[in-house]
C-alpha positions in Angstrom: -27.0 205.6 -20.6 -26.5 206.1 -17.0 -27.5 209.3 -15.3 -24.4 211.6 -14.0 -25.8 214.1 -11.1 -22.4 215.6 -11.4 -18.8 214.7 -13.3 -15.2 216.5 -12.7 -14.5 215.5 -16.0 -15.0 217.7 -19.4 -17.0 215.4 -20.9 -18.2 211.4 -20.7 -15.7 209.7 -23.3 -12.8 210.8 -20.9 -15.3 209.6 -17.6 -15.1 206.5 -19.3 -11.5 206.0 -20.2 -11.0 206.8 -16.4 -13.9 204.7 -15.0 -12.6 201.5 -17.2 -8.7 201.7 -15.0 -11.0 200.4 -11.8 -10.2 197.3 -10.6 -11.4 197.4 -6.7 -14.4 199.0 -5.0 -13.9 200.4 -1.6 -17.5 200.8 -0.3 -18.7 202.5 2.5 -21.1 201.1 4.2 -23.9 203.3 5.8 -25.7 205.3 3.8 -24.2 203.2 0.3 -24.7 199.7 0.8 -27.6 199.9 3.5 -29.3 202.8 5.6 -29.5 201.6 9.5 -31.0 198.0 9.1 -32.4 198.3 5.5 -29.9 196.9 2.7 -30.7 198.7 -0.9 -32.7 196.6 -3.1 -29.9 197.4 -5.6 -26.7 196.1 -3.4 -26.7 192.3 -4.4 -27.3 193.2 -7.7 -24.5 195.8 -8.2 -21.7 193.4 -6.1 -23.2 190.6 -8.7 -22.1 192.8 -11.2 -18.7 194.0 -10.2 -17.8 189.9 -10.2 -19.2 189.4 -13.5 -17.0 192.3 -14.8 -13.5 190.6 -12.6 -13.7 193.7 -10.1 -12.9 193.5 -7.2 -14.5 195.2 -3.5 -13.5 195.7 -0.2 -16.1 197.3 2.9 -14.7 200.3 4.9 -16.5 201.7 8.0 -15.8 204.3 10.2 -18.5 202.8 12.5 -17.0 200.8 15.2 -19.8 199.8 17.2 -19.6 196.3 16.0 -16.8 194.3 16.5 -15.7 192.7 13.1 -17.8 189.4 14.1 -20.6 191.6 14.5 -20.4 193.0 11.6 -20.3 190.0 9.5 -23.2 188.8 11.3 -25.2 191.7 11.1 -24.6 191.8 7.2 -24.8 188.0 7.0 -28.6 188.6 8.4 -29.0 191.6 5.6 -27.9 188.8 3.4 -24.5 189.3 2.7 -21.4 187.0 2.3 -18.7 188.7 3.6 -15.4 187.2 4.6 -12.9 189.1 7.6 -10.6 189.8 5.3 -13.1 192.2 3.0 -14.1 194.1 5.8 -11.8 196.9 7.4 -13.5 199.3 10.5 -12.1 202.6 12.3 -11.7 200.2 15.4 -9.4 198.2 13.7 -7.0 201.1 12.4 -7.3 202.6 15.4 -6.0 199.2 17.3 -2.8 199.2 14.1 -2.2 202.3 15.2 -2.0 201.6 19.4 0.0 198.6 18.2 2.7 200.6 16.4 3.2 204.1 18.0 1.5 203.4 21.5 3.3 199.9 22.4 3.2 200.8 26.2 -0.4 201.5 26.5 -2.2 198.5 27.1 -5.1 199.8 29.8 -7.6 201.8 27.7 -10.7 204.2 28.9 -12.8 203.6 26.4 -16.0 205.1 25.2 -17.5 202.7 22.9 -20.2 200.1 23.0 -19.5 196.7 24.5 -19.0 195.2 21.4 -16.1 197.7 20.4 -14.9 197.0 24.2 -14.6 193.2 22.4 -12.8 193.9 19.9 -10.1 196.1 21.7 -9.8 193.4 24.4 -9.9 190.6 21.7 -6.4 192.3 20.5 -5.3 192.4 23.9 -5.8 195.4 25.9 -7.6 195.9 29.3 -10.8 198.0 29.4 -10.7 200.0 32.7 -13.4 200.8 34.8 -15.6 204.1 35.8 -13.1 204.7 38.5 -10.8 207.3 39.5 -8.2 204.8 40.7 -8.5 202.7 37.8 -6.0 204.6 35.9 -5.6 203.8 31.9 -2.8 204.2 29.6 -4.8 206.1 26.7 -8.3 207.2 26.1 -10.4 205.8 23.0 -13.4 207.8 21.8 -15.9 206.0 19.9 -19.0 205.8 18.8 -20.7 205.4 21.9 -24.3 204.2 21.3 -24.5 203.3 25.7 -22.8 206.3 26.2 -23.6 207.5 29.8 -22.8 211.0 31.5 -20.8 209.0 34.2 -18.4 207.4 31.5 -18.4 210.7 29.9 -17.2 212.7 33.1 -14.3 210.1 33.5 -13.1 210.2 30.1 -12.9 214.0 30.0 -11.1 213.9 33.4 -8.8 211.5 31.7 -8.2 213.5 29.0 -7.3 216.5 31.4 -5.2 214.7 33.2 -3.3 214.4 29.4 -3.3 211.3 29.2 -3.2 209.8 25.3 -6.1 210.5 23.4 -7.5 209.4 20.6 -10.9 209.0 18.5 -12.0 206.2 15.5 -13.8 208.6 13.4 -14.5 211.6 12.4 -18.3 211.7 12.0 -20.8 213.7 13.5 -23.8 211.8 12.8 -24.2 208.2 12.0 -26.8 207.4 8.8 -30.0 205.8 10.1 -33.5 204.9 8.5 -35.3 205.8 11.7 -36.9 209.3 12.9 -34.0 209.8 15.1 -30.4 211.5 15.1 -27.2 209.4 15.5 -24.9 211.3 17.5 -21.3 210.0 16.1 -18.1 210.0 17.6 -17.2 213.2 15.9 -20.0 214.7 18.1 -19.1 213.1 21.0 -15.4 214.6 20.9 -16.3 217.9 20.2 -18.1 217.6 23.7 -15.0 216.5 25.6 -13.2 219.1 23.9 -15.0 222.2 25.3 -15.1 220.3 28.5 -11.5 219.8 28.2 -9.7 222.2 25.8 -8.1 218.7 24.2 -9.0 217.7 20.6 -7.8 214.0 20.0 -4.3 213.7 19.2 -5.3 211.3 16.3 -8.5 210.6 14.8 -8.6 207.4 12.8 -11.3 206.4 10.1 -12.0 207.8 6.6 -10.3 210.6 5.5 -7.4 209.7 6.9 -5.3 207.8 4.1 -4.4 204.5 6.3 -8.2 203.2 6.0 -7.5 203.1 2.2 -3.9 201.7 2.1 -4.8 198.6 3.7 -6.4 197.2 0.2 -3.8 199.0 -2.0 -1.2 196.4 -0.2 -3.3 193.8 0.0 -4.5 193.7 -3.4 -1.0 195.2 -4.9 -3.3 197.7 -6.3 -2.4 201.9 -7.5 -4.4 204.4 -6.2 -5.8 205.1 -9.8 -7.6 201.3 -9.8 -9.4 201.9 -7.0 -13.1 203.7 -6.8 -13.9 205.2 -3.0 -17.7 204.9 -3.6 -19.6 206.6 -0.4 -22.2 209.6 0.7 -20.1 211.6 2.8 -18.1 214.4 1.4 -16.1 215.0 4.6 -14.8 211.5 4.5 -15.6 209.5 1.7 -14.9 211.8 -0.9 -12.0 213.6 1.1 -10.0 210.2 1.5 -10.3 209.6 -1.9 -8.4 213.0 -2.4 -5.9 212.3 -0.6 -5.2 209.0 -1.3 -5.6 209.9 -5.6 -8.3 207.3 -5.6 -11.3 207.6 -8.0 -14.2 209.7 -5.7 -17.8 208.5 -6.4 -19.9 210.3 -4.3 -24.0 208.7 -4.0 -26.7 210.1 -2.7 -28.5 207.5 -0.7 -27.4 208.4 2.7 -26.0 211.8 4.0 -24.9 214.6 1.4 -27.7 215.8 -1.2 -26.9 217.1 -4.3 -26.5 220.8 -3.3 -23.5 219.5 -0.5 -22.4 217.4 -3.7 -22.4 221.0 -5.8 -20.5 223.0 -3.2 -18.0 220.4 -2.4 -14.7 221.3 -2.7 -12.4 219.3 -4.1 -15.4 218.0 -6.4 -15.9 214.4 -6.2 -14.9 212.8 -9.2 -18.5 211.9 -10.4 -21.9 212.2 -8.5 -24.4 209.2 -8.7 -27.9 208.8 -6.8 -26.8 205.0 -5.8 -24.2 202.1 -6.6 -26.7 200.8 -9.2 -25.9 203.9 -11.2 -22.1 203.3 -10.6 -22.6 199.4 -11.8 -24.4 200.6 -14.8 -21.3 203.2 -15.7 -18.7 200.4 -15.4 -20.2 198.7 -17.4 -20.7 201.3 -20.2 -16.7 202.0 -19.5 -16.0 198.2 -20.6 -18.5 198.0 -23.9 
């Protein structure tokens, strides 16, 4: 019987009933699939198992660092299969959403890393330069992993000069399985806001329901059928609030089990890994 840190539910006969309507795994990735370079020994295994049982998973990352070919590299190396089309980042919602609202902007300040820089000018928009008459159409906040104090300067003047803003994610910290701290995008903004007095007029990534209703359309799926699986509260866990998804919080990357007992909403159920979450999908289907 699998081990439940934590359950909404009054009691594990109606976990199960619920846990057996899932038909599609959105999976963070950071922190739930892999911490910095190090994929779980239990991944493999528990995406083995989710085809055995017909379910179906998508990855969702509010780390835009990589471009999308990056990223399948990088988890190609880690020894995953993944095709474009299971993968969605905060770089690419944030691009959907220049593409719809922002159709006039097509010179972009961006603080991101080069391969972010790829992917925006992959879909067609011009990175401009360090330069005061280099004037863009928008500023793009990301997380900045060659972020310099130069760049910096020029985006907040940018930003004072009110010129569209906006960030791919939320987070303050970025998971990592060396002795270091990640400073995330979420950090990053806060900065440019006291430098500014400007919060981003939109921030993309998890919570925000858009990252999630990507893979309810493609897969013509209800919220219900779909399990958010990921270790942030703020994001994970909070999209899949708002979006009426099934919340599975684990606790291999960020949030311990005291942020998982003070969270509010609760998650729907509190695991210390995917493995446990295979394991209890499978008990829901016996």
């Amino acid at each position: 019987m699998t081990k439940i840190e934590l359950s909404a539910y009054p009691d594990r006969k109606t976990l199960l009933e619920r846990v057996k309507k899932i038909r599609h795994v959105a999976l963070d990735m950071d922190g739930t699939i892999y911490k910095g370079g190090t994929l779980f020994p239990f991944t493999v295994p528990f995406l083995n198992r989710l085809k055995e049982m017909g379910i179906g998973y998508s990855f969702l990352t509010n780390n835009p660092s990589k471009s999308t070919a990056d990223y399948l590299r990088h988890l190609q190396k880690m020894g995953l299969s993944v095709t474009p089309e299971e993968l969605y980042t905060s770089a690419q919602a944030t691009i959907t959403y220049l593409k719809t609202y922002l159709t006039q902007a097509t010179r972009l300040f961006i603080l991101g890393t080069p391969s972010m820089i790829d992917e925006f000018e992959k879909a067609g928009y011009l990175s401009t330069a360090d330069d005061p008459t280099d004037e863009p159409d928008a500023v793009v906040a990301g997380f900045d992993m060659t972020l310099t104090y130069s760049r910096l300067c020029r985006a907040a003047w940018w930003i004072h000069c009110q010129k569209p803003y906006v960030a791919t994610n939320p987070d303050w910290v970025c998971p990592t399985d060396q002795p270091t701290i990640l400073v995330d995008c979420g950090s990053i903004c806060a900065m440019l806001e006291k430098a500014t007095g400007r919060k981003p007029d939109v921030t993309f990534g998890k919570p925000q329901p858009e990252m999630l209703n990507g893979i309810l359309t493609t897969h013509h799926l209800q919220p219900f059928e779909v399990a958010m699986v990921g270790d942030r509260i703020y994001t994970d866990m909070l999209i899949a609030h708002k979006t009426s998804a099934f919340g599975v919080l684990v606790l291999s990357g960020e949030a311990g089990l005291a942020d998982a007992q003070k969270a509010d909403p609760q998650p729907d159920v509190t695991l210390q890994s995917i493995e446990q979450l295979g394991e209890l999908m499978a008990e829901a289907r016996i």
